[in-house]
N, C-alpha and C positions, 0 to 999 in steps of 0.2 A: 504494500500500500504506500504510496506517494504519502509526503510529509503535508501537502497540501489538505487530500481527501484526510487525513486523521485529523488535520484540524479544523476544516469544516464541518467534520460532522461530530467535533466536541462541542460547535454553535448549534448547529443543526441536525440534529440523530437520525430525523425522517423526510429530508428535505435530498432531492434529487444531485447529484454534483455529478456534471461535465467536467472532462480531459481526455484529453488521445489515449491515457490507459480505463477509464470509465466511460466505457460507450456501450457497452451490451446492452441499458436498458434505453438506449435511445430510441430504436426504431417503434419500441412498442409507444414509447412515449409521445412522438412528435405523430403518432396515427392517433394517439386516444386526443389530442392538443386538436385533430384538425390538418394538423399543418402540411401535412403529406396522407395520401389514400393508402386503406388498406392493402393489403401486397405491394405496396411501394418500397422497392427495396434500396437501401443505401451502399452506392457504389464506392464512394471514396468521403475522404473527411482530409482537409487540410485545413492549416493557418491561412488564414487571408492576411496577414502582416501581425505585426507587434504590438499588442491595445496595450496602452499605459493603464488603464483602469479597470478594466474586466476583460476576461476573458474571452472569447472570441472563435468561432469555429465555422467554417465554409462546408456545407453538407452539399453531394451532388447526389443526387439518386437517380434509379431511371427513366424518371421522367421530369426534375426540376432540380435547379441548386437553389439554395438561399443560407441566409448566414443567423444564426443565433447568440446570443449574449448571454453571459451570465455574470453577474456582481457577484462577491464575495464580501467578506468583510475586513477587507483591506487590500489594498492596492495591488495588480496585478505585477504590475513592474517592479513593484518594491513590496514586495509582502510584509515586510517589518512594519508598514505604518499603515495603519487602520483605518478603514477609512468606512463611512454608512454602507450596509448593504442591501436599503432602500432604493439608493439613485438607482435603478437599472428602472424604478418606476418614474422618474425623473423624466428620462430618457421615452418612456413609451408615451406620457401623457403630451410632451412638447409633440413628439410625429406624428399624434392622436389628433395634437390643435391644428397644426399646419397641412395632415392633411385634407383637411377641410376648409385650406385658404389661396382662392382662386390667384395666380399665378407666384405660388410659392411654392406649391406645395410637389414640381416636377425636378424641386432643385434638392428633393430628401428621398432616400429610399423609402418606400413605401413599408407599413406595418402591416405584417401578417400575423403577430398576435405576439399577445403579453400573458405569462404567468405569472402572478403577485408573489404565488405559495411559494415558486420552486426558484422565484429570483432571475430570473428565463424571460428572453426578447427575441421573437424572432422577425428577422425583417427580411427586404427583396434583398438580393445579391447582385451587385453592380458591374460584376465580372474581374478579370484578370486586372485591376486597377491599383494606380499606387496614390500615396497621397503628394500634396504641393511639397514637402519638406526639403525639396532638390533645390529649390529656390533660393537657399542659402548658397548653394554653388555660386561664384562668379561668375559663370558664362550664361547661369540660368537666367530665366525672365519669364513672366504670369506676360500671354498677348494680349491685347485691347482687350479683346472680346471675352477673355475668361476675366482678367481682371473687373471689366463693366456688371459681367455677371454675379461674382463675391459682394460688389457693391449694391447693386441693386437687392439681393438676397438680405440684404442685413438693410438695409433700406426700405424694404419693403417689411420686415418684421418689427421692426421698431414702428411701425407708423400701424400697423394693420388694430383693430381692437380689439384684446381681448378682454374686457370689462366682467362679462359674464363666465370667463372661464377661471380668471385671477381669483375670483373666493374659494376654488377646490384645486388650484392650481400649487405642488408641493410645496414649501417654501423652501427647502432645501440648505435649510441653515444648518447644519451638523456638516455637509459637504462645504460648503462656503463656509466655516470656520477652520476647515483642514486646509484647503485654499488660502482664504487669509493667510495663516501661520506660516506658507509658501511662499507667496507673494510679499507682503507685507512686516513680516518677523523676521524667519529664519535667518536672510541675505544679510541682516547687519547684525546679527549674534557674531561678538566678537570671538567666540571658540564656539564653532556650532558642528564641528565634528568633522567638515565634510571641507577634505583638503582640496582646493581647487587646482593646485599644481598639478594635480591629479589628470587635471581638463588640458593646461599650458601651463607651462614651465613659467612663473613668474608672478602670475594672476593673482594667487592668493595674496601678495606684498600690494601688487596694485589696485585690490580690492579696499584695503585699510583703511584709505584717509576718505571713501564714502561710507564706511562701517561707525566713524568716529566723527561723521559730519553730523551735531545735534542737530543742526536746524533740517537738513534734510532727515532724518530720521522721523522728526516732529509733524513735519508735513507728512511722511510717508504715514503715521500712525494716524494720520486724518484723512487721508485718501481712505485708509483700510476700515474704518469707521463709515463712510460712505458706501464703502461696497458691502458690508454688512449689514446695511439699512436696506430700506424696500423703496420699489419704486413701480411707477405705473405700466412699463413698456416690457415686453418679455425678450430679455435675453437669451442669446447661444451660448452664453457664459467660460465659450472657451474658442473663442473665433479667431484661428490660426493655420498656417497651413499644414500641420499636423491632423486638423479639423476638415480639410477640403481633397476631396478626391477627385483626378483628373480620368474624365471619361470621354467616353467618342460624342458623347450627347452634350457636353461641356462638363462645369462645375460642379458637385453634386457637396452637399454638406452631411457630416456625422457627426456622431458622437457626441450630442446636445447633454451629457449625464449635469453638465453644471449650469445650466440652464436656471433661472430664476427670474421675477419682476422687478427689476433693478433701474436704474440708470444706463441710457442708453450709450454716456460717453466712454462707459468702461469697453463694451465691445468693440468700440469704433476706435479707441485707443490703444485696445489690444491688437487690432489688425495694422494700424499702421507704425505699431511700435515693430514689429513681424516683418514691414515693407522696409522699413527701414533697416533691419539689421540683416536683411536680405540687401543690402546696398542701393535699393534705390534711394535717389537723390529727394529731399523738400519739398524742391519744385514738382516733382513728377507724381510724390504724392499728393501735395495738393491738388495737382489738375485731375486728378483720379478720383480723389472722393469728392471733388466738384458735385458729381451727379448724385454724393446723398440727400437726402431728403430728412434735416434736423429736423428732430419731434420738438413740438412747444417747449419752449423753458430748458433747449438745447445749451449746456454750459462750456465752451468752445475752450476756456481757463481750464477744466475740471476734465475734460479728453485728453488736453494739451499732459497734463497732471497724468494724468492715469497710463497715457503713454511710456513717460520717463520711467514708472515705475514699473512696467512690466519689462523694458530693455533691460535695466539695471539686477532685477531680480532672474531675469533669463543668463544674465551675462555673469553674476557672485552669487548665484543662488543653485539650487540642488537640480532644479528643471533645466539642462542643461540642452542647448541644439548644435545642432551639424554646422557648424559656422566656421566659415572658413577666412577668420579673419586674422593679420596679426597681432602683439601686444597693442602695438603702438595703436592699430587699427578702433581695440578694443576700449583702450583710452578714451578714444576721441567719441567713442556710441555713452561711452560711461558718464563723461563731462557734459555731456551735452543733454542727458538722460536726467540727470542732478540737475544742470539748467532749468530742464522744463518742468521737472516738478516744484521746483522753488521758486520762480518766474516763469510763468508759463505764458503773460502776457509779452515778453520781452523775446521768443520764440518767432522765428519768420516759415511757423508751423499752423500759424491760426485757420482754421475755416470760414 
């Protein structure tokens, strides 16, 4: 027995647990679920990539693929930290709203069913796809037309109403506090365990004098107070290109588990915090999110804000990307990162 399966089922004794070595009782399981017809036999089982937060499996049978999820209670990439292992209904209810919202809803795989009991999602399968994370390359680049598409997608959900679904909608605050401590903590804990020389040779020295900057730390502790708070607009709570799959049909969005009713600047901050340490230039993002569409009482200061602090936490923080940048490189995303959250109107970033 895997070390995993013995300690899911010291959470959960009679609750069903997927793995490439626990699969016998699947087939009977995804016929009794619906999700495949009796005598549907299953041909193959792979990964479909790396899920940082749940588990993840691409079923093909003989007559359909599709991919299923399952939460645990704690993070798939990092087992040691604990994480709700509710969000997987997080995740069903956003695909639940969206798809039922007239042209959003071509840009999410479709849900073909949710089990609450067994912690289990199953959705469409988008095929042989990778996600945006190449974008970090140099040579790479998002074209017009996928870039316009990411935009409008998060432009269209920010603006769309869900007034009537936000009273039953999760609040997801037990994940948004492990988040917070991510974002907002961890990166300026002066001894937080986790050697960045690890990442590049140097980093962790040059990490120091914004670990020891009170005043940005101060402001960082009020950003993460806002993200903590509620808000009217529903978030994808993790809109990056780790989040966006590149398919024949364009863009397609996943992984919505940290999704919430938030502030819209945090997601729109979070993507162009992404563009930019993917090396596109100020300029080029500004003309890019030209064509979002701010919700009323759009805080243009408080995006600019929320931006630095995801650069800075991606770049001394444990969430680390494929960045192929150097020290020196790394400086100049750092200082300018610090910048905007402590001036954000002094930024030639505004919207």
């Amino acid at each position: 027995m895997s070390e995993s399966y013995l300690k899911f089922k010291t959470y959960f004794p009679g609750v069903l647990f997927i793995d490439a070595h626990h699969l016998d009782a699947l087939p009977a399981y995804l016929q009794d679920k619906g999700w495949i017809e009796a005598g549907e036999e299953i041909v193959k089982t792979e990964k479909p990539g790396d899920g940082n937060m749940n588990f993840v499996l691409r079923i093909i049978t003989t007559a359909r693929s599709l991919i299923i999820k399952q939460s645990r209670p704690w993070v798939e990439k990092y087992p040691k930290i604990e994480a709700p292992v509710e969000r997987i209904g997080v995740e069903a209810r956003f695909y639940e709203l969206l798809s039922k919202t007239a042209g959003i809803q071509k840009a999410i795989p479709a849900l073909i069913g949710y089990d609450k009991a067994h912690f289990i999602l199953a959705i469409e399968d988008l095929g042989q796809t990778a996600d945006y994370t190449f974008v970090y390359q140099k040579t790479a680049t998002l074209d017009d037309q996928e870039m316009s598409a990411l935009i409008a997608f998060i432009s269209r959900l920010h603006n769309t109403d869900f007034d009537v679904a936000q009273a039953t909608f999760p609040s997801n605050q037990v994940l948004k506090k492990l988040n917070h401590e991510h974002i907002f903590v961890f990166p300026y804990l002066p001894d937080n365990g986790f050697d960045l020389d690890i990442v590049q040779e140097g980093l962790q020295e040059m990490a120091l004098p914004f670990r020891k900057d009170e005043a940005l730390k101060a402001k960082i502790a009020q950003l993460g107070e806002v993200y903590l708070g509620t808000g009217s607009v529903l978030l994808h709570g993790d809109y990056y290109p780790g989040s966006w799959l590149k398919t024949t049909a364009g863009p397609k969005v996943i992984d919505p588990e940290f999704a919430f009713f938030g502030r819209p600047e945090f997601d729109l901050g979070v993507m162009a915090a992404h563009l930019k340490m993917a090396a596109y230039t100020d300029k080029k993002i500004r003309e890019a999110l030209r064509t979002y569409q701010k919700p009323s009482e759009f805080d243009a200061h408080l995006y600019v804000s929320f931006c630095g602090a995801e650069i800075l936490r991606r770049v001394i923080g444990l969430a680390q990307l494929p960045l192929q940048l150097t020290l020196e490189e790394k400086r100049a995303l750092l200082t300018w990162a610090q910048a905007a959250v402590l001036y954000p109107q002094d930024t030639d970033f505004m919207l």
